[in-house]
TORROVO-295920 format. One line per field, with one value per residue (C-alpha): residue in three letters; residue number from 0; x, y, z. Coordinates in nm, 2 decimals. Layout:
% residues N
resn <- [ALA|...]
resi <- [NUM|...]
c1 <- [X|...]
c2 <- [Y|...]
c3 <- [Z|...]
END
This chain:
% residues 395
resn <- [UNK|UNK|UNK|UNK|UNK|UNK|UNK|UNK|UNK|UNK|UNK|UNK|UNK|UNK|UNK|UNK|UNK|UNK|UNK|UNK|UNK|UNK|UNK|UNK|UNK|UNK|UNK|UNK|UNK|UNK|UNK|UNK|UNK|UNK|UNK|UNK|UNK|UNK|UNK|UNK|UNK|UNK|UNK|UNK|UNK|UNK|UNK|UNK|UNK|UNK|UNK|UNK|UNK|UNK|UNK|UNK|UNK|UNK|UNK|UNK|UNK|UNK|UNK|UNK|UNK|UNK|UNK|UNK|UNK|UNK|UNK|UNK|UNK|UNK|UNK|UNK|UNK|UNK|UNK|UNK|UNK|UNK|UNK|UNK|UNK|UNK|UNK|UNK|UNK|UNK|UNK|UNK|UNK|UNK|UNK|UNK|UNK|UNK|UNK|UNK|UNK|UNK|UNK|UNK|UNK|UNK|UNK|UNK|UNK|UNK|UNK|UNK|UNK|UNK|UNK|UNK|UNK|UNK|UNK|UNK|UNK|UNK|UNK|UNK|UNK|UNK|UNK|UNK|UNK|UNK|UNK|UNK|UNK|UNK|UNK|UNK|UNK|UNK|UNK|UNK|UNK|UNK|UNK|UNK|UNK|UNK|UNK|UNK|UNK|UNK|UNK|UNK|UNK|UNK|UNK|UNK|UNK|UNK|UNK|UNK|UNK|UNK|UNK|UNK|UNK|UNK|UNK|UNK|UNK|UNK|UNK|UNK|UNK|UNK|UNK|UNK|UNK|UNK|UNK|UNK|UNK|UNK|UNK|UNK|UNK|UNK|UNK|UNK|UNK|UNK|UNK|UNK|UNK|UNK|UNK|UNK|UNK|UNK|UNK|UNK|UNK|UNK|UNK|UNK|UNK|UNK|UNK|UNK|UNK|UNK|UNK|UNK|UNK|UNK|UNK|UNK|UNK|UNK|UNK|UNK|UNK|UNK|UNK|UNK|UNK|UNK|UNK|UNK|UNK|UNK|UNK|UNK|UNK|UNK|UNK|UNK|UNK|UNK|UNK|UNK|UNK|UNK|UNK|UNK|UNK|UNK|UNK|UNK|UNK|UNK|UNK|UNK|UNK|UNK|UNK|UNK|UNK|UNK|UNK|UNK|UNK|UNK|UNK|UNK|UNK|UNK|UNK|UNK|UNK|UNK|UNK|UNK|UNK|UNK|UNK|UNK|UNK|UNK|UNK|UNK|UNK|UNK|UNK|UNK|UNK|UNK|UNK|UNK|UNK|UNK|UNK|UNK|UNK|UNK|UNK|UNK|UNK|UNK|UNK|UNK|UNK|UNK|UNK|UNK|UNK|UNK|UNK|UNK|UNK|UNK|UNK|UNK|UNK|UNK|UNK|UNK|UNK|UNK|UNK|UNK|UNK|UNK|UNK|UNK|UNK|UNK|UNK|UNK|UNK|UNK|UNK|UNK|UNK|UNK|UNK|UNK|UNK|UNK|UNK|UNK|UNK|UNK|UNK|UNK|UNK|UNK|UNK|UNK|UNK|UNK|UNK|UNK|UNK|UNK|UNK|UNK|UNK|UNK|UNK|UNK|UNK|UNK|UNK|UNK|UNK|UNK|UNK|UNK|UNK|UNK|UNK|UNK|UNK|UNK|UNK|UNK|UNK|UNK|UNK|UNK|UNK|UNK|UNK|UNK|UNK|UNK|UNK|UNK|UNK|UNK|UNK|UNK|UNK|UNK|UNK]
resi <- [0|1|2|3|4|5|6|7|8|9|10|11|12|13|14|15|16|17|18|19|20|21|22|23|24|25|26|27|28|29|30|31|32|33|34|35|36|37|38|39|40|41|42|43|44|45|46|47|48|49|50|51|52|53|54|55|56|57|58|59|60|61|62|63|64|65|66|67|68|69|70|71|72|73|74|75|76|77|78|79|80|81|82|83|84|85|86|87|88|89|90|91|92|93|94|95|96|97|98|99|100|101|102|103|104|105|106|107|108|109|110|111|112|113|114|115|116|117|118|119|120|121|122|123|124|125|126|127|128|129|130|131|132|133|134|135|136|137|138|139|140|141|142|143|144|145|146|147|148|149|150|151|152|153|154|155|156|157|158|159|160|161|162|163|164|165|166|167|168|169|170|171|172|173|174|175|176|177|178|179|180|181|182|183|184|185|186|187|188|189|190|191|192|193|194|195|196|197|198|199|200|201|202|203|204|205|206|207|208|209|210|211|212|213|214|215|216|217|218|219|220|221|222|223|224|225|226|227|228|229|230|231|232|233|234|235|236|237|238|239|240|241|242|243|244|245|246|247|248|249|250|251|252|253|254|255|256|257|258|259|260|261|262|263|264|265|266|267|268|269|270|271|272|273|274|275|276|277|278|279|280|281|282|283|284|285|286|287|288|289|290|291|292|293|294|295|296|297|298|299|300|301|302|303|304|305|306|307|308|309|310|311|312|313|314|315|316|317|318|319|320|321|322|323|324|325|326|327|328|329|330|331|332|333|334|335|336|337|338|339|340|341|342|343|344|345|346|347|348|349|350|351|352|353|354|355|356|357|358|359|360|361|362|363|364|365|366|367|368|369|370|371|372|373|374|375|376|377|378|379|380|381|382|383|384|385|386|387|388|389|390|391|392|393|394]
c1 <- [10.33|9.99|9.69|9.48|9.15|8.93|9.18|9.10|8.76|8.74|8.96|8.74|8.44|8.57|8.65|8.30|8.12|8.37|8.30|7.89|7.96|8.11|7.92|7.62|7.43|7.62|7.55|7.78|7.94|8.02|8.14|8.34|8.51|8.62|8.76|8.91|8.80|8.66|8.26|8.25|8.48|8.24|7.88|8.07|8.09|7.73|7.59|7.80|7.70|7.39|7.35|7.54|7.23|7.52|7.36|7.04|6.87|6.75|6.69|6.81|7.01|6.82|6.54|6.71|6.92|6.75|6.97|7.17|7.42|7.10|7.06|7.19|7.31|7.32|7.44|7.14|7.07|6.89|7.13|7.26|7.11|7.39|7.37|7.53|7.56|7.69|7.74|7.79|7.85|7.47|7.30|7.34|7.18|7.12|7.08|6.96|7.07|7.11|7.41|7.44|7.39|7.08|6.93|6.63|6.55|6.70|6.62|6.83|6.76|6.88|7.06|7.05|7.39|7.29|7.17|7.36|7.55|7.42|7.02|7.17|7.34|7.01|6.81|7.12|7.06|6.68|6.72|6.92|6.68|6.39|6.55|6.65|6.28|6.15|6.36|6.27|6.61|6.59|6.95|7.23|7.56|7.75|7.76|7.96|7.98|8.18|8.25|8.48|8.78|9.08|9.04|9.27|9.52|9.57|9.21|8.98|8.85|8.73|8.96|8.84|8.88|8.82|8.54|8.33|8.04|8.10|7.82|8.02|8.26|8.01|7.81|8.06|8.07|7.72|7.69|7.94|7.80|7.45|7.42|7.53|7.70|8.07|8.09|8.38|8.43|8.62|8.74|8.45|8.65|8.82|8.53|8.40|8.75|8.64|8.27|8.44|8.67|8.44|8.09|8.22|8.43|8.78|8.73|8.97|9.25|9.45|9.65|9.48|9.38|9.02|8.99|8.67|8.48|8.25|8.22|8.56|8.82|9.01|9.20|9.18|9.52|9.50|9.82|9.83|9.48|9.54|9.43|9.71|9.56|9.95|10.10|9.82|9.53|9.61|9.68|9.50|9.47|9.46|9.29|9.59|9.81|10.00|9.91|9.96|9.67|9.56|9.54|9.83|9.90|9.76|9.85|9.76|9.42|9.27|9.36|9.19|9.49|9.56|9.40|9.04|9.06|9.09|8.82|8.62|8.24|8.23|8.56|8.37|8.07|8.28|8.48|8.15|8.00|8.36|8.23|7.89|7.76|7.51|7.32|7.01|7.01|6.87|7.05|7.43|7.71|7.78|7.41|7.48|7.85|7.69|7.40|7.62|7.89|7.57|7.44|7.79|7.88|7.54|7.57|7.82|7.77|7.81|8.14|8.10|8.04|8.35|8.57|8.47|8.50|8.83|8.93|8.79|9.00|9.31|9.28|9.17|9.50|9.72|9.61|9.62|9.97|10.08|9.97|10.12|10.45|10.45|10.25|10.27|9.96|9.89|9.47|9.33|8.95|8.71|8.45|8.19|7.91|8.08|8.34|8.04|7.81|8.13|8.16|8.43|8.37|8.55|8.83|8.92|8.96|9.19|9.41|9.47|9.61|9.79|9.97|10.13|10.19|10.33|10.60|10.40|10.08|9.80|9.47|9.16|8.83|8.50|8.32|8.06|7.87|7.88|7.74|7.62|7.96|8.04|7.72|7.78|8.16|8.01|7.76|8.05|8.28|8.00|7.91|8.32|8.29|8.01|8.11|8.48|8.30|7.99|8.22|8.56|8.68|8.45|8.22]
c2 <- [-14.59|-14.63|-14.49|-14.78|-14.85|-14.67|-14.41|-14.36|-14.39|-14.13|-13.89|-13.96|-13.90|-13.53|-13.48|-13.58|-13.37|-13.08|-13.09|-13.11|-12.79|-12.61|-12.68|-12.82|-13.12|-13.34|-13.70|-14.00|-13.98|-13.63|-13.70|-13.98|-13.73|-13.49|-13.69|-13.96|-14.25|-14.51|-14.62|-14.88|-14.63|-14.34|-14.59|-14.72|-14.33|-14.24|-14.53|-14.45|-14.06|-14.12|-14.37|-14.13|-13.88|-13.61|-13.61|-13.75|-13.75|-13.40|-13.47|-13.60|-13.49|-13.51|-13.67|-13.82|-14.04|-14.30|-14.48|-14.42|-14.21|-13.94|-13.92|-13.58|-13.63|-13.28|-13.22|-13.23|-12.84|-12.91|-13.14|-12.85|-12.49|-12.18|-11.85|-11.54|-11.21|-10.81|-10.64|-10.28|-10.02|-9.88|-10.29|-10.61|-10.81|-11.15|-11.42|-11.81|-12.06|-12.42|-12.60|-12.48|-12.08|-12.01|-11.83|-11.90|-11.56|-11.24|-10.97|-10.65|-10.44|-10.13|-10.09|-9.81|-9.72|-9.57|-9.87|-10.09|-10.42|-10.69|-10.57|-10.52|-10.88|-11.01|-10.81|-10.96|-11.28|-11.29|-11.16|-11.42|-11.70|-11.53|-11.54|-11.98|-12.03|-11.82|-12.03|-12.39|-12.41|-12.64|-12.66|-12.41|-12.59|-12.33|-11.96|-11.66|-11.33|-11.02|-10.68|-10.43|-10.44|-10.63|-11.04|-11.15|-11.44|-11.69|-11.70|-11.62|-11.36|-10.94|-10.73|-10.46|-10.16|-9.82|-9.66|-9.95|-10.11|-10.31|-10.52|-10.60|-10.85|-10.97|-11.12|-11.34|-11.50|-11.50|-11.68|-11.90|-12.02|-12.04|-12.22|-12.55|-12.42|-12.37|-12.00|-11.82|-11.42|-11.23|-10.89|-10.74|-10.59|-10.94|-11.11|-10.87|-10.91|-11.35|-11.25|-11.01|-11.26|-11.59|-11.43|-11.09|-10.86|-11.01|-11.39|-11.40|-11.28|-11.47|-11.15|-10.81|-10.58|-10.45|-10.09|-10.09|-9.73|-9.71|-9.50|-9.61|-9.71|-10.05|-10.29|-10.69|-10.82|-11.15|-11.25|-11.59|-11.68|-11.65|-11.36|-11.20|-11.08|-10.96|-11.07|-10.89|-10.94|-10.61|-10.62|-10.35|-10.09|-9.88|-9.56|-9.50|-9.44|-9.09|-8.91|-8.59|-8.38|-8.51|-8.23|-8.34|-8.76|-9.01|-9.18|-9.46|-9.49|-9.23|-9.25|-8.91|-8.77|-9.04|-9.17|-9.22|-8.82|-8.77|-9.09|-9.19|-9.13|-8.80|-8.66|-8.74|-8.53|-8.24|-8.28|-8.27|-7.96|-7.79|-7.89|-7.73|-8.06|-8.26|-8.52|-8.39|-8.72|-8.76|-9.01|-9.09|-9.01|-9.35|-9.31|-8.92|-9.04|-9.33|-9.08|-8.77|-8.99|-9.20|-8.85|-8.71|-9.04|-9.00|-8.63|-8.66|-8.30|-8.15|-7.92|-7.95|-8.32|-8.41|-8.17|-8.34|-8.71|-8.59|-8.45|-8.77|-8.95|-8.76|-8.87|-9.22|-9.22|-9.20|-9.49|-9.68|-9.63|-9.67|-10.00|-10.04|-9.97|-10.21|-10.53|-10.47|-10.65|-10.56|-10.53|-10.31|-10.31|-10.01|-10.23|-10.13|-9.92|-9.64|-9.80|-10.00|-9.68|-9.48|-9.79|-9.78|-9.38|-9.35|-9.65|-9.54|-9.18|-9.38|-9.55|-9.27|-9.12|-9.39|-9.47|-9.11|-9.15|-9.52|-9.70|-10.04|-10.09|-10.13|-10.21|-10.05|-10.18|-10.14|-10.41|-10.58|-10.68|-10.28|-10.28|-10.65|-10.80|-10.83|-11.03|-11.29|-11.36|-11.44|-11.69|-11.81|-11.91|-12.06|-12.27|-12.36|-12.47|-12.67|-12.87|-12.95|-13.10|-13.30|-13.35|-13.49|-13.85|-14.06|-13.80]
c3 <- [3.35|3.14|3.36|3.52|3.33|3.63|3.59|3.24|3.22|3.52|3.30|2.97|3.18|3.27|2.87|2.75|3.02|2.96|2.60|2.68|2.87|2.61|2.31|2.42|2.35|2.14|1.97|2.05|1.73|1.76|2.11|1.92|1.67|1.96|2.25|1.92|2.15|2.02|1.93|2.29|2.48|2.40|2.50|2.80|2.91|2.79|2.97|3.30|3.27|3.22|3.51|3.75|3.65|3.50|3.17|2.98|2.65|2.53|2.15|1.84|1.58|1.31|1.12|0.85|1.12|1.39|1.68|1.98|1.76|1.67|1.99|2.14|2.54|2.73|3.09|3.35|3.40|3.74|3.91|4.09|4.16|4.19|4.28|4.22|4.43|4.28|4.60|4.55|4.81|4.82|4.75|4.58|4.33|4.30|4.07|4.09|3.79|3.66|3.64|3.30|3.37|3.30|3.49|3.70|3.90|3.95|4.18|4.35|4.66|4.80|5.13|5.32|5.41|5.78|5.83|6.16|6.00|6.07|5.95|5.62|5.63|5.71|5.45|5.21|5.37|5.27|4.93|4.86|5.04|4.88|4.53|4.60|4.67|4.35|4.18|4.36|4.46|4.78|4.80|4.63|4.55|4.49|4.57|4.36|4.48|4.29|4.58|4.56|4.81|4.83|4.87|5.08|4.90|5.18|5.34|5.06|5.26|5.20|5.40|5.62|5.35|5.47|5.30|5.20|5.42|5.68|5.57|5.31|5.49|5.74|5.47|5.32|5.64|5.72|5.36|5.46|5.79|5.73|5.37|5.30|5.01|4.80|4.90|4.71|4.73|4.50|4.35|4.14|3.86|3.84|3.75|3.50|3.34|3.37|3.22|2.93|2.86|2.83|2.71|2.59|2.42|2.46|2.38|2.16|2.39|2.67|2.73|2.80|3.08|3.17|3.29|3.54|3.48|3.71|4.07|4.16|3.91|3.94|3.66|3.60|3.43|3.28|3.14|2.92|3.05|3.43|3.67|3.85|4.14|4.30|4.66|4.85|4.63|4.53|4.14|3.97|4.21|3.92|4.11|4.31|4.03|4.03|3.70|3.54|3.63|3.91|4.22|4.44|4.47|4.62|4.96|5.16|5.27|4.97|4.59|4.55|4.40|4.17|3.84|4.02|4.08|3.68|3.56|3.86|3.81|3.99|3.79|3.46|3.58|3.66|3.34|3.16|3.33|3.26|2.91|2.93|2.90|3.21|3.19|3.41|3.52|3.90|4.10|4.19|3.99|3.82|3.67|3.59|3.40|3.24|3.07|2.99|2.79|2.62|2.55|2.41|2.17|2.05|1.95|1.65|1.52|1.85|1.91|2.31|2.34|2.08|2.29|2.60|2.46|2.40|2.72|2.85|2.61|2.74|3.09|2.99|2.79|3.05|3.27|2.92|2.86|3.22|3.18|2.85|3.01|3.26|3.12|2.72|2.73|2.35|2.47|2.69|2.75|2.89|3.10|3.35|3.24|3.14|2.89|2.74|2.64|2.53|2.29|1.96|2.00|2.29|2.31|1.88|2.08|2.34|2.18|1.96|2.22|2.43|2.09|2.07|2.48|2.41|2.15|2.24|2.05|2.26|2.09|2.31|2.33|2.45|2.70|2.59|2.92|3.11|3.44|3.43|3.40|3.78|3.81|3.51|3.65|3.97|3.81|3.56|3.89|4.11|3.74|3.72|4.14|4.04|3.78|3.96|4.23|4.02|3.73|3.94|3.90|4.16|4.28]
END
């Protein structure tokens, strides 16, 4: 049964706008050449577009051309204003963009982990407000935010994880009952894996899995384009993984003898002091692994840092392969700040090893995005809950 003719127009709406998103400002005779609708189909859409205030003039195409068809139609950036929230166990940052991700303001506060719950909410709260009205945001649409934890499938919701804030979980909330906003909450190392995948390292891959080095270790597996995020929301919790090496195994409620015991930010510190090696670097131990692998991949020539990008290597190996064995995902990515610094030095060193651990071949990469990852996912899904609902047939 042919669609109806409102039907159709609603659905070549949604593909002109979607192509708008992802290439940008196009003419109508571009917009012609990818949709193949015809020359009135594609005015027709421009004219109702533009009417509906989704998209406008922002140029021409070129001098040597004149008329509607040099005209180059872009999506309204300020229709709607999004915002974007890393929430990390010791703060958060924020960010305030357009509809098309740029990004307005940013700014990041500390939180004082003795502090009581609901004053750290409320400084969260105000950042947040603070960072809308910087950017002349009267109204956000839409409202991403990237913490570690466990999202629970059915509600959308951060479950109550032992050793993480409980500011954590009463913010979402707060978020969601005091803004007249799209609020959505999800895993952290998930949305890096979104942010590598879209704007990073792995855009040509449908298939891999990310490997978030950072304080804690965790895991993103995308399989043909989709996050799998398991029955409980669970997928990835990479850190509890018995290894070899590790001193005893893990268990319930602490993955301290498991793979986060050999890679986590603290058991790269001690790996590189075993190593004669330290960063000097003041501050937690994220920081202190991020510097002392930067200062080893940048010291070539030296025995002590080689043998300790090895060692690292080792360990790093055996999580890799793990994976392989399970998911064959043929891509495995080192994200987070430490797999970005260690760069082609360290995954080359990884995959050398996973491959004599492993029959399946299993390319490893660096991420591109490090530390800032978390935070573009979270803009990238408050853009995609932004554009469903401006961009949907009859909104």
């Amino acid at each position: 049964m042919p669609a109806s003719p409102s039907t159709a127009r609603a659905i070549n709406d949604r593909s002109a706008l979607e192509l708008l998103r992802r290439h940008g400002p196009l003419t109508a005779g571009q917009l012609k050449q990818l949709t193949g609708l015809s020359r009135p189909t594609v005015a027709g859409l421009v004219e109702r577009l533009q009417e509906a205030g989704l998209i406008t003039v922002v140029g021409e195409a070129g001098a040597e051309r004149r008329g509607p068809n040099a005209r180059l139609y872009g999506i309204v950036a300020d229709r709607a204003q999004l915002a974007a929230l890393d929430v990390r166990t010791e703060g958060l940052s924020v960010v305030v963009a357009d509809l098309l991700g740029t990004v307005l303001t940013e700014k990041s506060l500390p939180i004082d982990g003795a502090m009581g719950t609901e004053p750290a909410v409320e400084q969260a709260v105000a950042l947040l407000e603070e960072a809308a009205a910087d950017a002349g945001a009267g109204r956000l649409h839409s409202v991403g935010i990237g913490a570690p934890g466990l999202i629970e499938p059915a509600t959308g919701r951060l479950r109550d994880t032992t050793g993480l804030p409980a500011w954590h979980r009463r913010l979402v909330d707060a978020l969601r009952e005091r803004l007249p906003a799209a609020v959505v909450v999800q895993n952290e190392t998930n949305l890096a894996a979104v942010a590598e995948q879209r704007v990073g390292a792995v855009q040509d891959r449908d298939t891999f899995v990310m490997l978030w080095l950072a304080h804690g270790i965790g895991a993103a597996v995308m399989l043909d384009g989709t996050l799998r995020r398991g029955a409980s929301g669970g997928a990835g919790e990479i850190g509890f993984l018995p290894v070899p090496g590790a001193a005893g195994v893990p268990s319930a409620s602490s993955c301290d003898g498991g793979f986060h015991s050999l890679v986590g930010a603290a058991a790269v510190c001690a790996l590189a002091a075993e190593h004669g090696l330290g960063s000097g670097h003041e501050g937690d131990d994220e920081s202190a692994a991020v510097a002392t692998v930067g200062a080893a991949v940048h010291a070539p020539g030296e025995p002590r840092a080689a043998a300790f990008l090895d060692a690292l290597a080792d360990r790093l190996a055996l999580g890799v392969a793990s994976v392989a064995a399970i998911l064959d995902p043929g891509c495995v990515l080192l994200g987070g700040a430490v797999g970005r610094v260690g760069g082609t030095v360290l995954a080359e060193r990884v995959e050398q090893r996973a491959a004599a651990l492993s029959p399946l071949r299993t390319e490893v990469r660096a991420g591109a995005l490090g530390g800032t990852a978390v935070l573009r996912g979270a803009l990238l899904t408050a853009q995609d809950m932004a554009h469903d609902d401006l961009f949907a047939p009859g909104s």
